[in-house]
Z-matrix of the N, CA and C atoms (Angstrom, degrees):
N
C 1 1.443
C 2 1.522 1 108.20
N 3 1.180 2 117.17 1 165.03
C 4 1.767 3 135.37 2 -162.99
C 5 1.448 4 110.53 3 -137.37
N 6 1.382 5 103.07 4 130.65
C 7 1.881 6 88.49 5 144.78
C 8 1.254 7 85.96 6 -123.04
N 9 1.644 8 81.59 7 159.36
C 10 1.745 9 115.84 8 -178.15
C 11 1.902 10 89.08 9 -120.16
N 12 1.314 11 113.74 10 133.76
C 13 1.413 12 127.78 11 146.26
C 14 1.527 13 108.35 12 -111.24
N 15 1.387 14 98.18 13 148.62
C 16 1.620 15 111.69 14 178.82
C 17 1.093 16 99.80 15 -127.81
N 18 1.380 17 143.34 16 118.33
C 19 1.559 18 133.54 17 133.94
C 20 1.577 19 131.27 18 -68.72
N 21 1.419 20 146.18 19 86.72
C 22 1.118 21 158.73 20 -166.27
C 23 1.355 22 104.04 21 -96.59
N 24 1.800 23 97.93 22 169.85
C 25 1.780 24 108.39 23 165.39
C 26 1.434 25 92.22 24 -78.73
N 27 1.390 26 124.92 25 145.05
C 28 1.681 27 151.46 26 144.08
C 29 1.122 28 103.09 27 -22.89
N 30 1.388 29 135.16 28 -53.64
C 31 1.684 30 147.30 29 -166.84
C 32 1.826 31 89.94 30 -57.08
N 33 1.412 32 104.12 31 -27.09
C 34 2.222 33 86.97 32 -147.24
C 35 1.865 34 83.64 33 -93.39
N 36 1.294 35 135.22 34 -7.83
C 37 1.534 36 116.12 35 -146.83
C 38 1.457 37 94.75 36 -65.29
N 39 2.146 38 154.34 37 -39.28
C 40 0.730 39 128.03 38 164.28
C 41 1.525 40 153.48 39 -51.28
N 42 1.643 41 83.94 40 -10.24
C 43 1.793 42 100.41 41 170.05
C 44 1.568 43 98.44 42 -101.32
N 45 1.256 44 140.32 43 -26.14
C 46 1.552 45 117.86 44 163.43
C 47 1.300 46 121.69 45 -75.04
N 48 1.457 47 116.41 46 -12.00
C 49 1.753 48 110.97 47 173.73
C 50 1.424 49 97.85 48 -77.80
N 51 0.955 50 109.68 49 -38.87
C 52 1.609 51 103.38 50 -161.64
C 53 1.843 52 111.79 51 -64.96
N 54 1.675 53 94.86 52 -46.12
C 55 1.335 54 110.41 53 -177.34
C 56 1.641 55 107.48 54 -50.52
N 57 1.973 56 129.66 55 -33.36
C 58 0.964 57 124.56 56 -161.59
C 59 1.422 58 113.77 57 -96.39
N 60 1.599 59 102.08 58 -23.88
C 61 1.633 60 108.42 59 163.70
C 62 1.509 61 119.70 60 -79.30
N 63 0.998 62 106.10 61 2.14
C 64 1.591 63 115.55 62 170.78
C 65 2.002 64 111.58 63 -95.28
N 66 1.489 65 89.31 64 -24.81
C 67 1.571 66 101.91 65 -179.68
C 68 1.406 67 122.46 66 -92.78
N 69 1.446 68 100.57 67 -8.15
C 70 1.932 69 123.64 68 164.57
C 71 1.379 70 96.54 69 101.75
N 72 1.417 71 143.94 70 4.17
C 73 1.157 72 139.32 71 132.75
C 74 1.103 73 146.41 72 -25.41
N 75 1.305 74 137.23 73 52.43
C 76 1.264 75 120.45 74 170.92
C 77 1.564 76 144.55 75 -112.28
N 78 1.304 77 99.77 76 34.51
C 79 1.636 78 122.16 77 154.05
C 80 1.299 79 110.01 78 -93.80
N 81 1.062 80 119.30 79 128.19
C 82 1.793 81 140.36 80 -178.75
C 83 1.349 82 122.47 81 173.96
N 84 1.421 83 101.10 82 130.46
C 85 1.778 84 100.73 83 155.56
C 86 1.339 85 125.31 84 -122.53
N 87 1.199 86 105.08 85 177.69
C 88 1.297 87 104.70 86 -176.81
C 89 1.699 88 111.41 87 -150.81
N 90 1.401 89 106.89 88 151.41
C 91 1.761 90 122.72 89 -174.72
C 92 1.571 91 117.27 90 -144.61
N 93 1.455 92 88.23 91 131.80
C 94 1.300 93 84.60 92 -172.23
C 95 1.557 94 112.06 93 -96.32
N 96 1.323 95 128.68 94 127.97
C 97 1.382 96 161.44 95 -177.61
C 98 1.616 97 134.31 96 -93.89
N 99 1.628 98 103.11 97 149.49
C 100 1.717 99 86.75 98 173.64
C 101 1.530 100 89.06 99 -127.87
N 102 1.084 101 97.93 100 173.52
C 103 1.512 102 105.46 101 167.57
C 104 1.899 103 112.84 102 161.33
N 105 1.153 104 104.64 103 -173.29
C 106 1.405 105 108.29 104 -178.36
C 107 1.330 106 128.03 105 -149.29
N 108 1.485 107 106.04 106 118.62
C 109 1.518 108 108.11 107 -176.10
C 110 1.708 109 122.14 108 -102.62
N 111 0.989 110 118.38 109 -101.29
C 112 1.347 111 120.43 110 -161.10
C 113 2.027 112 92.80 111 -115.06
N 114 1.297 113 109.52 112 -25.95
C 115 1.661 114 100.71 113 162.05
C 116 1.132 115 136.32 114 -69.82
N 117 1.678 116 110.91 115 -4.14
C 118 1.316 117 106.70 116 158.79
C 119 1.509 118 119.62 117 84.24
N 120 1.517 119 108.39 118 -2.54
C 121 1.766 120 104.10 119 -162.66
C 122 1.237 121 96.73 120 94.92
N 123 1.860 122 101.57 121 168.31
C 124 1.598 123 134.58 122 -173.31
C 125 1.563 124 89.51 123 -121.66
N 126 1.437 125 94.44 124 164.73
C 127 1.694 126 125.68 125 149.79
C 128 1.088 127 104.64 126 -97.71
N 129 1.641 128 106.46 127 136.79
C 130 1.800 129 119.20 128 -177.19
C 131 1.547 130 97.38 129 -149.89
N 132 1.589 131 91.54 130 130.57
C 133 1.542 132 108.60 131 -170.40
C 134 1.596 133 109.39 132 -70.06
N 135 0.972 134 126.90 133 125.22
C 136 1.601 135 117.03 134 -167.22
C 137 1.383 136 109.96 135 -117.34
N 138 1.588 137 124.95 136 123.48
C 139 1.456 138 121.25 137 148.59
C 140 2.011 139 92.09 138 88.90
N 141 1.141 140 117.90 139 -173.45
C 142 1.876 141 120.40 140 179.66
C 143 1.158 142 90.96 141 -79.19
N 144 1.727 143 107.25 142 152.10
C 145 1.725 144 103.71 143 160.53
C 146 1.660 145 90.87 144 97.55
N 147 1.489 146 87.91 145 164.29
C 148 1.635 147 94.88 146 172.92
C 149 1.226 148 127.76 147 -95.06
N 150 1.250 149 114.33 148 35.12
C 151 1.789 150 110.99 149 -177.82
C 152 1.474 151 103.23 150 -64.12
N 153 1.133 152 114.73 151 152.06
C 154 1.448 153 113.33 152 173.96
C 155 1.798 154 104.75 153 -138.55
N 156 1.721 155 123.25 154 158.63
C 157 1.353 156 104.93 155 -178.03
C 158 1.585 157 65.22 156 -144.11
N 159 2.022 158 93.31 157 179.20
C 160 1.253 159 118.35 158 -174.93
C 161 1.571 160 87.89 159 -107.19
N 162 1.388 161 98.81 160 150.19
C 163 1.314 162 119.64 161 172.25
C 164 1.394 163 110.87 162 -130.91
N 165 1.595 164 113.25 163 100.76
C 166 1.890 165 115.04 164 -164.87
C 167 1.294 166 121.83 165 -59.42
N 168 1.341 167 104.50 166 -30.67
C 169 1.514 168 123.95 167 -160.92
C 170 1.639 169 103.41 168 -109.83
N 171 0.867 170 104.87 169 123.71
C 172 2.044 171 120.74 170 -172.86
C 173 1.398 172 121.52 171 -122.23
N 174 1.248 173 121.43 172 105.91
C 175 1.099 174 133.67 173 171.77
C 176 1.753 175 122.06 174 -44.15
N 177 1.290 176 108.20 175 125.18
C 178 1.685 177 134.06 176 -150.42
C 179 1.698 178 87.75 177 -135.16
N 180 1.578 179 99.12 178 165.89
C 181 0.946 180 143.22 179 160.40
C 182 1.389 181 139.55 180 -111.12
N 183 1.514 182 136.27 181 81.42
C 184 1.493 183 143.94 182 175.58
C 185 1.643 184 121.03 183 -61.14
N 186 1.154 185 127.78 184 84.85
C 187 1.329 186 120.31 185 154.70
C 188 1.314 187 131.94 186 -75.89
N 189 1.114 188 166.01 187 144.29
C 190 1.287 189 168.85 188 -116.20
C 191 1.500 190 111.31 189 170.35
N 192 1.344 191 111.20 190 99.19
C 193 2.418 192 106.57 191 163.41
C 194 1.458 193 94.08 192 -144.50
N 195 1.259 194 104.90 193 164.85
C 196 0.949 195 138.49 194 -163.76
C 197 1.493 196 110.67 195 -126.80
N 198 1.607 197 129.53 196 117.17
C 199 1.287 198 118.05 197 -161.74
C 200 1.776 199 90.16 198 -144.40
N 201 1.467 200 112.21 199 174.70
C 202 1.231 201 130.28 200 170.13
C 203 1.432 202 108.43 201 -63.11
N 204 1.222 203 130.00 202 172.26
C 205 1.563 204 122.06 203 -179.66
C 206 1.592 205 109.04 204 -101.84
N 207 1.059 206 98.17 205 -11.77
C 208 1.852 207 105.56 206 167.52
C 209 1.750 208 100.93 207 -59.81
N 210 1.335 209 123.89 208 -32.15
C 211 1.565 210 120.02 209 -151.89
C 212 1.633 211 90.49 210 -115.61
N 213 0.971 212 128.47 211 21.51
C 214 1.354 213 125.51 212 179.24
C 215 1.730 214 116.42 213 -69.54
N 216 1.557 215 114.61 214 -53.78
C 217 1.157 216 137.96 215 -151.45
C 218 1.504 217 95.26 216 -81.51
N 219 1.499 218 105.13 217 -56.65
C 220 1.594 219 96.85 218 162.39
C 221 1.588 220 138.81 219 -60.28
N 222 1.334 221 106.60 220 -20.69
C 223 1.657 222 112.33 221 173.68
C 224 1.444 223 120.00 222 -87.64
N 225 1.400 224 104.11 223 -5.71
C 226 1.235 225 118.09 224 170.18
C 227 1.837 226 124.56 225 -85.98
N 228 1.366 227 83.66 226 -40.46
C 229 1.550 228 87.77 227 173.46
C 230 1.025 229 123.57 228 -84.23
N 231 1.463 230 123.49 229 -18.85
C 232 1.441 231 136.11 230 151.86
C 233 1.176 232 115.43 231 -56.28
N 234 1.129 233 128.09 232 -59.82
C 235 1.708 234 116.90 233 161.51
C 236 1.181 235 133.27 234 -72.69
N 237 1.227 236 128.46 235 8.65
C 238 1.826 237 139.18 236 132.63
C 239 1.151 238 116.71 237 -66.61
N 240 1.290 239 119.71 238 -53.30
C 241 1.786 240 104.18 239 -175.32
C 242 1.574 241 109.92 240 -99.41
N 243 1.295 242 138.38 241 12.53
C 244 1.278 243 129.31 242 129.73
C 245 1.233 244 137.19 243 -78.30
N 246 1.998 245 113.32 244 2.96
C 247 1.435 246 110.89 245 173.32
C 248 1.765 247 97.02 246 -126.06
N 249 1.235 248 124.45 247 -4.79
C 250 1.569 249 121.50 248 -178.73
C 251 1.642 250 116.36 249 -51.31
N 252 1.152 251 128.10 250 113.51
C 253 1.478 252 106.58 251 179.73
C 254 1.918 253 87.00 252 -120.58
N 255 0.863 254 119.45 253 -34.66
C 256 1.828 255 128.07 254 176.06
C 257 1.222 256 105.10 255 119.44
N 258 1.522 257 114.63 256 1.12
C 259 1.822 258 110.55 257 -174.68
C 260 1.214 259 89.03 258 -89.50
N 261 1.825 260 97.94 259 163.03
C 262 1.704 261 105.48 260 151.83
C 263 1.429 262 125.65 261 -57.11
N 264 1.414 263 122.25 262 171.20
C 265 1.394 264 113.04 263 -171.52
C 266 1.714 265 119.20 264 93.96
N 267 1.448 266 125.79 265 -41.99
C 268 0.864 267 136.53 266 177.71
C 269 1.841 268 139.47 267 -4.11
N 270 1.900 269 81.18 268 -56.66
C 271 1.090 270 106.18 269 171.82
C 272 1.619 271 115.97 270 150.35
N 273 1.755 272 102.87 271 -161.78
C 274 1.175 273 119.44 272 151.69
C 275 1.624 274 125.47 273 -153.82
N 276 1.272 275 118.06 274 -179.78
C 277 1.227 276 111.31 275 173.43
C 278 1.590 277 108.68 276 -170.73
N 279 1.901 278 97.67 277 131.11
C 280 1.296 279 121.34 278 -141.87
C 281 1.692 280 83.89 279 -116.89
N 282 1.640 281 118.02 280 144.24
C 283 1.031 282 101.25 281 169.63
C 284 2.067 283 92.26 282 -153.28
N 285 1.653 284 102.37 283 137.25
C 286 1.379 285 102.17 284 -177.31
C 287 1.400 286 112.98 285 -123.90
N 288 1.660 287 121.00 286 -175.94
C 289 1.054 288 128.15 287 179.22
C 290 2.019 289 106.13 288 -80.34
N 291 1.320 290 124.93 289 113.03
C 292 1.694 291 122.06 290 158.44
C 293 1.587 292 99.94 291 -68.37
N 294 1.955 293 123.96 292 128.63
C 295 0.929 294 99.35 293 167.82
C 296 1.569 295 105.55 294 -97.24
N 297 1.495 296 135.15 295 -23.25
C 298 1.101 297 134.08 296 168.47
C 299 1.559 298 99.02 297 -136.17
N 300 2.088 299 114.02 298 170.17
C 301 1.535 300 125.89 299 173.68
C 302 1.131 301 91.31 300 -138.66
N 303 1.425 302 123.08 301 127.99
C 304 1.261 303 131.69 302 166.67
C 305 1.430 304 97.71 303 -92.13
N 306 1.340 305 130.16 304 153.73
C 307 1.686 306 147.39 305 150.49
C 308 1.638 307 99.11 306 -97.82
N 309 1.404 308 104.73 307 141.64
C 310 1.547 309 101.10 308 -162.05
C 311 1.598 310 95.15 309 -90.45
N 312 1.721 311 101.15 310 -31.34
C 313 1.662 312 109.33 311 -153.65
C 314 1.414 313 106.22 312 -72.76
N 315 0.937 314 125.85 313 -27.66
C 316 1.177 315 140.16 314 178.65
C 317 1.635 316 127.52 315 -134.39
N 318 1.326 317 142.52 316 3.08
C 319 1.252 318 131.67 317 115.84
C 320 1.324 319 89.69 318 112.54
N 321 1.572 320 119.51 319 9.26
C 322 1.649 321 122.40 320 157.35
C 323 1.302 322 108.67 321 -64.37
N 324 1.648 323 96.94 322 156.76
C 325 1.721 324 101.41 323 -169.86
C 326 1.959 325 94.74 324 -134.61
N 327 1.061 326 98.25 325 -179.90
C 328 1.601 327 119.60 326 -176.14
C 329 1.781 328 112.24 327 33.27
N 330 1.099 329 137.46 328 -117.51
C 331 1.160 330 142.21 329 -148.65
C 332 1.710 331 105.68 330 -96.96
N 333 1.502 332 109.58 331 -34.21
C 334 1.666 333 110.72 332 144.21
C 335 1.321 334 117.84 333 -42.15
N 336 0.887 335 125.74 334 -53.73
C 337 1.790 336 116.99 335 -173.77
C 338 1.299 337 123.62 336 -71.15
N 339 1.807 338 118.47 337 -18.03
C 340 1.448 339 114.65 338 155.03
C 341 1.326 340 126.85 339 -34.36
């Protein structure tokens, strides 16, 4: 088993839900986030007039599931080409070892509890 995190733009999360329920996914969450990677911040038009300031920290999107490792390759590419635009900012995507999932409600373990 896997988790996959995605950090995306906020704008794309209806084309990555869709992309993952299309990919047989449908355990996921998602949070919305700020933070800062390698873009450095935006320009944001501030107040009348053209003043503009930097704003370092840029609002993202965190999804988080957890899938079998058979479904990896596909949930991955599903969440590349529903967040690819070719600009910076894009994203990322983090993916680790699950060593066990408990289900609380019922007390299934490993690939049952997906």
């Amino acid at each position: 088993m896997i988790k996959i995190e995605a950090i995306f733009r906020p704008e794309r999360v209806n084309a990555v839900t869709d992309s993952l329920v299309a990919a047989g996914v449908t355990g996921f969450h998602y949070q919305n986030i700020t933070g800062q990677g390698q873009q450095q911040g935006v320009e944001v038009i501030t107040g009348r007039g053209s003043q503009t300031a930097t704003r370092s920290a840029v609002s993202k999107t965190l999804l988080v599931t957890i899938v079998s490792n058979d479904k990896k390759d596909k949930v991955v590419d599903a969440i590349i080409s529903s967040t690819r635009t070719g600009g910076i900012g894009d994203g990322k995507i983090f993916i680790s070892e699950v060593s066990d999932i408990i289900r609380v409600r019922t007390g299934e373990t490993g690939e049952e509890a997906i």
